[in-house]
C-alpha positions in Angstrom: 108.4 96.3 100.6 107.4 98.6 103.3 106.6 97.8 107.0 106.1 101.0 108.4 103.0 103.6 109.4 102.7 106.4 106.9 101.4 109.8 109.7 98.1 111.2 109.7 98.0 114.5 107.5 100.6 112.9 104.4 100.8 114.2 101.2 103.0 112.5 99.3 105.7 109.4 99.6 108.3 108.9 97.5 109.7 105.5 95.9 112.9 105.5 95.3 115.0 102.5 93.5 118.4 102.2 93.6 119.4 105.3 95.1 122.7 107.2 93.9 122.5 105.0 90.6 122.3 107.5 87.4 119.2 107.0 85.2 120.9 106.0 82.8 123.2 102.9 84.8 122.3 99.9 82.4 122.8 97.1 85.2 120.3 99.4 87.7 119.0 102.7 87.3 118.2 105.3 89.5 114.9 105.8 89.7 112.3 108.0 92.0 108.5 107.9 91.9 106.4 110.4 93.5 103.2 109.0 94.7 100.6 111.7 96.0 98.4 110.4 98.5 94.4 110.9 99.2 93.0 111.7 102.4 91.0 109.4 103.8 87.9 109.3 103.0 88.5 112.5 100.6 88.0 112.8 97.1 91.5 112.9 95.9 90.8 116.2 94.9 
């Protein structure tokens, strides 16, 4: 969940689950996603 404002000009967020858990933990893993953003009302590209 995420209540917050991301700021003009953003590139990229990252998700992150878990954090300091190894990858490998079997009862919850570490895990961190990097989400690239597109400008708005860009191409993406």
């Amino acid at each position: 969940m995420f209540l917050g404002s991301v700021p003009p000009g953003t590139t990229e967020l990252t998700l992150v689950l878990n954090d300091g858990s190894e990858s490998d933990n079997s009862i919850g893993p570490g895990l961190s996603i990097k989400l690239p953003l597109a400008v708005a009302g860009g191409t993406g590209t």
